[in-house]
N, C-alpha and C positions, 0 to 999 in steps of 0.2 A: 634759700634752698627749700624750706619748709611751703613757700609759697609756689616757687617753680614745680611741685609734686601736687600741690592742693591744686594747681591750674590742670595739670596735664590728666589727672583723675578726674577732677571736671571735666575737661573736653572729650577724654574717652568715653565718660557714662553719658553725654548730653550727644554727643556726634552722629550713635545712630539711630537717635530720636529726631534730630534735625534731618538728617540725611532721608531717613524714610518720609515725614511729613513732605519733603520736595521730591523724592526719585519715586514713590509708592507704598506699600506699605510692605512691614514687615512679619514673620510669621517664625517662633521662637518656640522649642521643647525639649521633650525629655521622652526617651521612651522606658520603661522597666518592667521586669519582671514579676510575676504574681507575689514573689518572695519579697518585693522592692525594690531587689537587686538591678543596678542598670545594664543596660543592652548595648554593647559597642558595636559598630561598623552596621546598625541598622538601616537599609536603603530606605530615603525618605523621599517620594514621587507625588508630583501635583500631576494626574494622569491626565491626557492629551494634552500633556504642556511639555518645555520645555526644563521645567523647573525642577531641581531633586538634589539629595545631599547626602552624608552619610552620617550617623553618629559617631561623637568621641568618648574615650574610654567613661566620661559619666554618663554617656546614653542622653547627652544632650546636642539639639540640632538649632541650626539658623538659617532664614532664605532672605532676602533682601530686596526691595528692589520689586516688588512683588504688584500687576498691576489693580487695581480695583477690579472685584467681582468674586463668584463664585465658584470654590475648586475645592474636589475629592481631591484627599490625603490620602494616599495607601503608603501602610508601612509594613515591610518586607525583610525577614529577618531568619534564616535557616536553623529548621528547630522550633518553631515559631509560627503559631496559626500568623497569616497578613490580617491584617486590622485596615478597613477603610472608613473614614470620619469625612462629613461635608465641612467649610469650612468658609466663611462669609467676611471676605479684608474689606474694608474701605481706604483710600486713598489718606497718606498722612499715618497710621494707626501701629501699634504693636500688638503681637495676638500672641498671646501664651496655650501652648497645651502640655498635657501631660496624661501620655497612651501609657494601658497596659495590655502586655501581649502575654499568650495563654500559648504555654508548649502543646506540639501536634497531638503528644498523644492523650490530651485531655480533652478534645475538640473533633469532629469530622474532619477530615478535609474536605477542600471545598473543591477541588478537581475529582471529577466520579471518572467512574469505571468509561463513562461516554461522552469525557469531555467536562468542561467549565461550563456550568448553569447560564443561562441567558446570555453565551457570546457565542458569535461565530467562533467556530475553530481555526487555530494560525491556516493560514495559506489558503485556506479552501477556495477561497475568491480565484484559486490559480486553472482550477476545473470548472466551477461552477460561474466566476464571473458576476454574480451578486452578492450584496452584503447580507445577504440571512441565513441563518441559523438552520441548520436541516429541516427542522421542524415545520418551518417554514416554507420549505422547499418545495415545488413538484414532484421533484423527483424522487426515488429513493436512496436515502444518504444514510449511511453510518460511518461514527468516527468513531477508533480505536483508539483510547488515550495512551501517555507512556504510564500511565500509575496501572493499567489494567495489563500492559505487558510485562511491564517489570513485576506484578505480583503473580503471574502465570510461569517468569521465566524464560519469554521465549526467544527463541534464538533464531529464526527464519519467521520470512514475512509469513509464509501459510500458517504457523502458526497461530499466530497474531489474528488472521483474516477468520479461523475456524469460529470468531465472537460472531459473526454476522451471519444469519440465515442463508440457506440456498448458495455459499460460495465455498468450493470444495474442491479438492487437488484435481486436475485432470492427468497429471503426470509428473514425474520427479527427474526422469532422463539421465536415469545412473546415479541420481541422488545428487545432483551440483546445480541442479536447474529446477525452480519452482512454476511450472503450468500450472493457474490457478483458474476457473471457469466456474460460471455462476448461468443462470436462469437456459441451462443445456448448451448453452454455446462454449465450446474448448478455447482454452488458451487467451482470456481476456486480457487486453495490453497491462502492463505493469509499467508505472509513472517513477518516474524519482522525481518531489518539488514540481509535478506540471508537464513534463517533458518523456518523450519514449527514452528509454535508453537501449535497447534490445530492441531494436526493429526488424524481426522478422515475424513478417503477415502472419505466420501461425501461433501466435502468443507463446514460444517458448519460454520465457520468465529467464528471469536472472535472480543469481542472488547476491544478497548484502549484508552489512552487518548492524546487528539492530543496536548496538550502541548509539548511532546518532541518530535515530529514531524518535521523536517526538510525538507523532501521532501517522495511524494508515486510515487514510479516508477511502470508503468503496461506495461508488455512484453504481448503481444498478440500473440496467436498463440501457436501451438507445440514447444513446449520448451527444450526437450530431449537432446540437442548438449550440455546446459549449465549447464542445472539441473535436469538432471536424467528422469528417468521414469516415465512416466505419469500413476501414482498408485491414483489420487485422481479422483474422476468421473468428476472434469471439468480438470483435467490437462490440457488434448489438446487445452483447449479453451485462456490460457495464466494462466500468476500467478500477482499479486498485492505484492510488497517488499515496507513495512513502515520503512523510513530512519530516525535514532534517533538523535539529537542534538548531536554534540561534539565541543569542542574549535576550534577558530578562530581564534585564539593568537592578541585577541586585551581584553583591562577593558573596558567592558560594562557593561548592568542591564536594566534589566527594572519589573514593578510590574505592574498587571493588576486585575480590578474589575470586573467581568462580572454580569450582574443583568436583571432577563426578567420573562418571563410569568411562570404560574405554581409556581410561588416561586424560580425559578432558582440563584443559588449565587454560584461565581464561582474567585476566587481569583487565581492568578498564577504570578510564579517569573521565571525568567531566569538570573543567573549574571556569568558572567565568567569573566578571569581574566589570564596576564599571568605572572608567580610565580618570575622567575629569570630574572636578567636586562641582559642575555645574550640573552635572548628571546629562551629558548631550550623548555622552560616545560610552559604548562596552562592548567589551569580548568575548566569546566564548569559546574554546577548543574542546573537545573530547576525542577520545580515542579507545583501542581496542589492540588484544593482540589474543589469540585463537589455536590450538596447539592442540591434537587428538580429535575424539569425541564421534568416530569410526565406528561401529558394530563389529564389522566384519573385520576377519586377519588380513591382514597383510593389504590393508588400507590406512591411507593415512591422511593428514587436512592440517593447513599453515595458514595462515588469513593475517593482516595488517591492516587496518583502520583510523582514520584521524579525519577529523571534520571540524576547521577552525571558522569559526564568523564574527562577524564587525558589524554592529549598528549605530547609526548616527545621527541622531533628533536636530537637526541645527536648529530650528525653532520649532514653534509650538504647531506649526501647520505640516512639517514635511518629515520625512523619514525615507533611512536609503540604508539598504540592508543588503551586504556582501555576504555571499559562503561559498565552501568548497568542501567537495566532498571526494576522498579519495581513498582508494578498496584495492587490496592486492593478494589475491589466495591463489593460493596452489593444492588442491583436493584428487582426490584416485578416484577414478571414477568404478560404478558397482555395475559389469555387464547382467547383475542379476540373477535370476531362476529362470528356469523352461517349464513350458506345460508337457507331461509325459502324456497326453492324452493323444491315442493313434488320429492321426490324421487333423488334429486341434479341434474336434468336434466337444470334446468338454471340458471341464473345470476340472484340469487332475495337477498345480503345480506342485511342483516337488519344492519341499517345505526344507530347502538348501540349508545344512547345519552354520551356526554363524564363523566358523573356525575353517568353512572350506568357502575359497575366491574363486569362480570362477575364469578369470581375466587375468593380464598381469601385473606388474608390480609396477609397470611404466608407464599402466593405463592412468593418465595423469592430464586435468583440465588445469590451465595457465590461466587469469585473468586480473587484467590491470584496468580497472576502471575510476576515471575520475568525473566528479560534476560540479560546474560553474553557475552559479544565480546569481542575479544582482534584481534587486527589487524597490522600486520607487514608488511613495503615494507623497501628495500632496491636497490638502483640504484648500480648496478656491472658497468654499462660504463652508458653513458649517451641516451644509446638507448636499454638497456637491464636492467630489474630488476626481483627482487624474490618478491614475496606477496604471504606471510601467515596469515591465518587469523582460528580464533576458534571463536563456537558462542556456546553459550546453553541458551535451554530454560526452564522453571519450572514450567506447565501449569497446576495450580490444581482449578477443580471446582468443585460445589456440587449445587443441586437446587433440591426444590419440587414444585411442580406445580398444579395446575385442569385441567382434562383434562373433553372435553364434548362428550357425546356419544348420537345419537338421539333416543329419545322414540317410539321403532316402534308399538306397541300397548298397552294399558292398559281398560281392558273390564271393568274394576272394575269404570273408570273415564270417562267410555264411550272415551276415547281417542284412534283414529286411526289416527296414522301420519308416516311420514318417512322424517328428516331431515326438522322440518317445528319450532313448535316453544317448542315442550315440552323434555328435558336433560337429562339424569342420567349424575350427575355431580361425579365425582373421584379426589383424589388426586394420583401425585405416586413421586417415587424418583428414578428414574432410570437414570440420565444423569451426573452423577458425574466420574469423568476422574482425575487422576492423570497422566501427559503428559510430559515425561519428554526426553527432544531432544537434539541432540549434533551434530554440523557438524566441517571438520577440513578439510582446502582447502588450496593447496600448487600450485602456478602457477610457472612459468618462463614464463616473458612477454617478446618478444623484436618488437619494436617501429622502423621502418623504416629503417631494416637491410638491406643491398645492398648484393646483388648477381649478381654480375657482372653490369647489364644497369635497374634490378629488384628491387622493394623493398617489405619486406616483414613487415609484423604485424603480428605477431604469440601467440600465448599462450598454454604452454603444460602443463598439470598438474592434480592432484590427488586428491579426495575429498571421505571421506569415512563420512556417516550421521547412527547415531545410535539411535533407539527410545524405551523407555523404559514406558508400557503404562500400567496401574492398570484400572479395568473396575469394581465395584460391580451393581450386580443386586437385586432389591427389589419388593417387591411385591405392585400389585396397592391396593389402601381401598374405596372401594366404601361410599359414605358419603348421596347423597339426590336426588332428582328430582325437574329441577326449570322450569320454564316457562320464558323462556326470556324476554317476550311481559309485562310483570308481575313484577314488580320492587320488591310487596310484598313476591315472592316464593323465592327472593335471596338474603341469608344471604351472608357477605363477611366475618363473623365470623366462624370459624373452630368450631364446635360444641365440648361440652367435655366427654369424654370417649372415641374417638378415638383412636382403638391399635395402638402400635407401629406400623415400618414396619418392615418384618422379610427380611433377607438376603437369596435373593432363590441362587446367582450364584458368584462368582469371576473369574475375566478372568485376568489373566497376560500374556502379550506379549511380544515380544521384535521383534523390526526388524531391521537387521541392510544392509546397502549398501555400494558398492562400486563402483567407478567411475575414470576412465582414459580419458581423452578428451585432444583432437588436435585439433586447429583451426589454420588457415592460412586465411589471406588476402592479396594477390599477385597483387601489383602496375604495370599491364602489359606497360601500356601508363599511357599518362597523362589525359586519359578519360576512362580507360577503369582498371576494379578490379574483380578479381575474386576471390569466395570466396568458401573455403573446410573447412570440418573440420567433425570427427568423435565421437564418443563416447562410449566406452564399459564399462558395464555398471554390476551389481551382485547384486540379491536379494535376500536375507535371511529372512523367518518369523517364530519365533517360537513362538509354543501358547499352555499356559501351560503344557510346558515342552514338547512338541511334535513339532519334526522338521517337517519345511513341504520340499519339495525340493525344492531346489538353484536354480532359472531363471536367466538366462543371454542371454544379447542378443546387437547387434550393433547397431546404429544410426547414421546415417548420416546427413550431411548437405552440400548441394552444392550451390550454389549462384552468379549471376553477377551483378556488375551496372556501368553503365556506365553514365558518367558526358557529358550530352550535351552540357552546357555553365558553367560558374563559378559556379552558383547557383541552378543547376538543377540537382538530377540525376535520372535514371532511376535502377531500379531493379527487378529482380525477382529470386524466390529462392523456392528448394527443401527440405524438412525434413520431417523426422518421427521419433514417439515414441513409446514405449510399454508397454501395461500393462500387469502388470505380476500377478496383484491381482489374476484373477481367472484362472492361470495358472494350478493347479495341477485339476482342475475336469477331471473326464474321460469321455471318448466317450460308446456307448454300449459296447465295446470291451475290454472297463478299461485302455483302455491306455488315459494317461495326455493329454489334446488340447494343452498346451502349451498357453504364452503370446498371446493377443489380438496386433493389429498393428494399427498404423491414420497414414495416410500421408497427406503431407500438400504440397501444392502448394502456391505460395503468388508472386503477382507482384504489382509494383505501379509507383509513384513520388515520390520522398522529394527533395523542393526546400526550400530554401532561398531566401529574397529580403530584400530590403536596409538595409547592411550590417548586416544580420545575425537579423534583428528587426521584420521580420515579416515572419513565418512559413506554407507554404502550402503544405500537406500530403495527397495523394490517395493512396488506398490501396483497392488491389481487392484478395479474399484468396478464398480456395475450401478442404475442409479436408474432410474427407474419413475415417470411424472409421470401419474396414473391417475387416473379421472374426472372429467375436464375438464370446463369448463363453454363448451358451444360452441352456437354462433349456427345455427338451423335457416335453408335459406334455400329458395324454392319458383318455381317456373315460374309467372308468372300469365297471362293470357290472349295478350296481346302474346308471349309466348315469352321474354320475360326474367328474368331471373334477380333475386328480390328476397329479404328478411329474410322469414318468416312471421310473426315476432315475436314467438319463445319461443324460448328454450333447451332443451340439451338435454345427458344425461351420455354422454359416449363416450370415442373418444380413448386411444393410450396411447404416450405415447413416451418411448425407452428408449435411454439412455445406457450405454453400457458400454465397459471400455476399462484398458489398462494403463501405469500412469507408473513410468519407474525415473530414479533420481536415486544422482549420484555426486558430493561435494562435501570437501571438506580438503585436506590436503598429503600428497601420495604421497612426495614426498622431504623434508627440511629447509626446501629452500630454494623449493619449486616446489608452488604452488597450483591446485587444478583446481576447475571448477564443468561437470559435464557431467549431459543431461536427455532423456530421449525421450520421447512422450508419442502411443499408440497411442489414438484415439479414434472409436469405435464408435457413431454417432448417428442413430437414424431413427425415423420415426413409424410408428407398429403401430395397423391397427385404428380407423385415424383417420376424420374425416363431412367435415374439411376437407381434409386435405393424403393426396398420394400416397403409401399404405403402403410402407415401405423406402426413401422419398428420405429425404435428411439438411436438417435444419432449415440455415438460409441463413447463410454466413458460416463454418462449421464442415468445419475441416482433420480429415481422416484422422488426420495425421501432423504430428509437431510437433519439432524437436531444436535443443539449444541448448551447446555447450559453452565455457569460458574458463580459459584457463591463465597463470597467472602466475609468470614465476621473477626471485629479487630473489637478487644477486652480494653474499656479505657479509666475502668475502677479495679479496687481490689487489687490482691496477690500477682494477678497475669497479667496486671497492665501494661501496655505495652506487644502481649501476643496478639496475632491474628494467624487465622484460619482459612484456607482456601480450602476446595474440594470442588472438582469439575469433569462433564461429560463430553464427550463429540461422537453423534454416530453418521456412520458414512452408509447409503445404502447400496441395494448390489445393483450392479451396472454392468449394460454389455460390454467386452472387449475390443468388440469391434463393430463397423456397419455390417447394414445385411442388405447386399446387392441383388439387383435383377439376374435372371437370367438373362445371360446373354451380353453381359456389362461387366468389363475389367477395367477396377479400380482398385488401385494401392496394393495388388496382389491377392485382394480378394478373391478365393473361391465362389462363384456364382451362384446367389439362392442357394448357398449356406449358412444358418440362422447361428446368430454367435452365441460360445458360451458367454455366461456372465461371472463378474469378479463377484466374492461372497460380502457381504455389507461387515462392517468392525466399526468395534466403540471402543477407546479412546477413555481411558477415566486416570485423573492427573489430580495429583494435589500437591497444597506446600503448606509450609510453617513456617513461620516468619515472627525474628523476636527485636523491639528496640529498645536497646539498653539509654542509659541516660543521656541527654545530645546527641551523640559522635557515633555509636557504631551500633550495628545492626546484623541478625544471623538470618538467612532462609538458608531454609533445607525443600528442595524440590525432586518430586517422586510421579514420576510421570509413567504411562501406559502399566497402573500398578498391578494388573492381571494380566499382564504378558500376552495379552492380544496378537493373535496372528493375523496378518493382515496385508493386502498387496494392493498397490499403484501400477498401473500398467499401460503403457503406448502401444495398443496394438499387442501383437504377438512379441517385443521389444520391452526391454528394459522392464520385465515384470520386478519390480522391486519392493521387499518387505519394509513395513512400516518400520519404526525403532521395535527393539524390546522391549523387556522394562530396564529402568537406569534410575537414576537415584544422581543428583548432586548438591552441593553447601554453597553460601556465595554470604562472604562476611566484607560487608561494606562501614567505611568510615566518609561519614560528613564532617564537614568543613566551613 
């Protein structure tokens, strides 16, 4: 017996010193804590590999099998700075380590306010299409991290978007809908993961929930080279892409309380996990659920959230990443404030108390949206790979609403007014969209290919986006006349015997695109890159069953920069887009104008200082939206002003304008995100609008700063500090038309009033107790700023008030 035990202990201690000498080598440790104490279920990853493992209760690990050469160890462990060590096997060999890992709050962390230091941001290759780093970019790119939303709090995309210069609400649409617009152009498309999901041409935005938010990347500028045709009316001005949660391949968790003014209550999980102890496959779910959080009486908001994903490394060259994303609110929509000002000639809104609604109680937006990704890379050599990637989206909404219309006389009431304080108030249901979107993008990347003494970054590939859109139309029902001034003329009760509504229209659409794009960025010197790249591009729109005809057309992109010192470089760069929307109208002669064109010009800085911590960006742009295709309109007998019935080319308005952005940590312990954004907007040369007025909704001037400092000695270890700015400046409410040109209801060569500029000053406090659980308290618009968002003479709606809420999260 004695000998049958002394055999089998031998062959256990000697088996996996034989076994690695013939399969590879082996790679053996421990990981522990500063105290000594060891670390269980520690994720232990040999990166771009297939290899990884977890700790057991001693916080020791084993890999096996392992083949000769060189691999970064990252060890990952919640609670816990990551720790990454190089690590040199030879074939045959046993390698012992022994990590110690340092708790967060004794350490920086290493994801800033704008991202992880020296990596591309997840997804971004999903707009941009190359493997670099913003910094790198032509263009101009900011990335919103989740560590910088989550210490702001924010709960909508705009707010999130307020970190980045020059991008700034154009409209709220009763407060359910985010219109975001940047460099003067309204309503610039909003992305989920790469893909529209809200496809209507005039950027109205959707909204979502920022739980499964990982990072919002905003590309400024004409964007044509990466993402097609600028068919939405702020294309030219940049697009906003919301990046969704996926695995990390580490067990984490965490659960959160959120509780604040209005009744707000807001619980949310995130856990992921990874499946096999080979480390190939993990998952990650999070979710959300949304209750209150209203200003106004007799408004209410219900939201559902969950976003689950699967990644799965089969080997050390591929990766294939499922998600889904899926959004269900039900919100009251806000018909808003009036301007009391006779005849809307000036800024006189009536500052609606928050306890009187306008609308009613039924006034109620529906929205059931879900989104599909699936994304594939493969590494063919170590500087060439394939990424495919599919995305769809499932955008169905439904809403009724009040809308207000001004009492222009009533002799019966002795009342004569115009836009002052007496309503015919209406319901209608006309904005109900089934949305249904599909894109499928195929690249070939290669990553610092040499050509002799050259090196190249290239990306070649094909993207075909297909949209499949249902539109009904319903009739309005007129219901009462209220007096705003008048609490007692307005019920928020829908009175009974209300008809139905009848169905006056249905529109079915489909458009579908195609896309071929070349990019190259040529390493001339060691300071010096040039950068080409084109795009050709196919648009397809049928509408109800009538084809319109197929526009196509090129895009280009030319670009240099040049690195002055390590940290510095210089660039500027050429591009243009096309729209093809109102390509098929004719001229008098009936022949097609074809696509409208923007060119864009764009130079600046992007530097770096100490080590990649601290980000300063200038950026000076000039875009050009040239030969438009605009509506002839004529005097006919009567003396009024009507369409002729032809188009015609004119037009030319011209954006220009300077954004500087400052972002990282000026000290160890103390975070900044500051943004100015100087914006220069008006039409030149125009048939409709007055030469030199600025297009409607567009600030001069725009500034945003936020500063974070977190205590990681001492008594307060563990607190940190926020305190932050957003100013909006004032903006006309609307265009200012010719004489003699009806547009949108405009009054003709009536100069608009403008909305008054507001700032925005928000802070929090934020405590981490030992591991596991953690208090913010966040206090937002803390001077009660008065403040309005406005479409037009529509939906003028106030900013929040001030509010105050707690959110005590437990890790896991």
């Amino acid at each position: 017996m004695y000998r049958k035990f002394a055999f089998t202990f031998l062959f256990l201690l000697v088996s996996p010193i034989i076994w690695a000498q013939h399969g590879g080598a082996a790679l053996h440790g421990r990981i522990l804590q500063e105290n000594g104490q060891s670390i269980a279920t520690a994720s232990i990853v040999l990166e771009n590999t297939r290899y990884g493992t977890i700790t057991d209760e001693q916080g020791r690990f084993s890999l096996y099998r392992l083949p000769e050469g060189s691999y970064r160890l990252r060890v990952i462990s919640l609670g816990f700075e990551s720790q990454a060590v190089q690590v040199q096997l030879q074939r045959g060999t046993n390698k012992e380590l022994t990590l110690t890992l340092s708790p967060k709050a004794n350490e920086v962390a290493q994801v800033e306010v704008f991202g992880e230091r020296d990596k591309q941001p997840e997804k971004l290759d999903a707009i941009t299409r190359l493997p670099l780093k913003p910094s790198e970019q032509i263009q101009s790119i900011s990335v919103i991290s989740e560590r910088l939303l989550e210490q702001q709090g924010a709960l909508t995309v705009i707010e999130g978007v307020r970190n980045v210069p020059g991008v700034y609400t154009y409209a709220t649409f009763g407060g359910v809908r985010e219109s975001i617009s940047s460099r003067g152009f309204r309503g610039i498309p909003t992305l989920k993961n790469g893909v529209r999901v809200m496809t209507d041409f005039r950027g109205g935005g959707f909204s979502t929930d920022m739980q499964g938010v990982e990072s919002i990347q905003v590309l400024k500028g004409a964007s044509s080279i990466t993402m097609g045709a600028a068919t939405d009316l702020g294309g030219p001005g940049g697009i906003v892409n919301i990046v969704t949660k996926t695995p990390k391949f580490e067990n984490a968790g965490s659960l959160s309380l959120r509780a604040g003014s209005w009744g707000l209550i807001r619980p949310t999980f995130d856990v992921q996990r990874v499946v096999n102890e080979s480390n190939t496959l993990a998952v990650r779910v999070n979710g959300a659920y949304e209750n209150g959080g209203k200003f106004r009486d007799h408004m209410r908001n219900e939201s559902f959230y969950l976003n689950p994903s699967v990644e799965w490394r089969p080997n050390a060259k591929s990766t294939l990443t499922l998600e889904m994303d899926y959004f269900d609110e039900e919100q009251s929509i806000d018909v808003g404030t009036v301007n009391l000002s006779v005849g809307n000639a000036e800024n006189e809104i009536y500052d609606l108390p928050a306890n009187r609604f306008l609308g009613f109680e039924s006034d109620m937006t529906d929205i059931k949206h879900s989104t599909y990704a699936a994304r594939f890379k493969h590494n063919l050599t170590s500087n060439l790979y394939i990424r495919a990637a599919t995305f769809h989206s499932n955008y169905n909404a439904d809403a009724i609403k009040s809308n207000l219309s001004a009492l222009k006389q009533d002799v019966e009431k002795d009342i004569n007014t115009s836009q002052v304080n007496w309503y015919n108030r209406s319901i209608s249901h006309n904005s109900t969209r089934e949305d249904k979107s599909t894109v499928l993008q195929l690249d070939l990347v290669g990553q610092k290919i040499k050509t002799g003494s050259i090196l190249h970054t290239f990306q070649a590939g094909v993207d075909y986006r297909y949209i499949d859109l249902y539109q009904p139309s319903y009739n309005s029902i007129g219901i009462d006349v209220i007096n705003v001034l008048d609490p007692a003329t307005v019920s928020n009760a829908l009175p009974e015997g209300v008809p139905a509504f009848e169905l006056t229209r249905e529109t079915q659409s489909y458009d579908s695109r195609f896309g071929l794009t070349f990019q190259d960025v040529v390493q001339l010197t060691k300071w010096a890159r040039v950068y080409g790249g084109v795009r050709y591009s196919t648009n397809k729109t049928e509408d109800d069953g009538e084809n319109s005809e197929t526009s196509d057309f090129w895009n280009p992109l030319a670009g240099v920069m040049f690195t002055v010192s390590d940290n510095i470089n210089l660039f500027g760069s050429y591009t243009n887009s096309s729209n093809p929307r109102s390509a098929a109208v004719a001229d008098a002669n009936g022949e097609a104008l074809g696509a409208e064109r923007i060119d864009q010009l764009e130079a600046g800085i992007k530097s770096e200082w100490f080590q990649d911590r601290l980000r300063f960006n200038l950026t000076l742009y000039k875009i050009n939206n040239s030969d438009m295709n605009l509506e002839v309109f004529r005097v006919d007998e009567t003396g009024a002003v009507v369409p002729a019935g032809y188009y015609t080319k004119g037009g030319n308005d011209e954006r220009k304008g300077v954004e500087v952005e400052l972002t990282g940590r000026v000290l160890p312990n103390l975070e900044i995100v500051a943004g100015y954004a100087y914006i220069d907007a008006r039409y030149k040369d125009h048939t409709t609008f007055v030469p030199g007025s600025a297009p409607n909704n567009t600030p001069k001037h725009t500034f945003n700063a936020w500063a974070s400092y977190s205590f990681t000695d001492g008594i307060a270890r563990g607190l940190n500090l926020g305190v932050g700015a957003y100013y909006l400046g004032e903006r006309p409410y609307n265009d200012w038309t010719q004489d003699g040109v009806q547009y949108h209801a405009i009054s003709p060569d009536t100069a608009p009033w403008y909305n008054k500029a507001y700032t925005l000053v928000n802070a929090q406090l934020g405590y981490a107790f030992e591991k596991h659980w953690g208090l913010r308290l966040l206090f937002n618009n803390i001077l009660d700023e008065v403040g309005y968002d406005a479409y037009r003479s529509n939906f003028i709606d106030r900013i929040q008030p001030r509010n105050f809420s707690g959110v005590v999260t437990y890790t896991f």
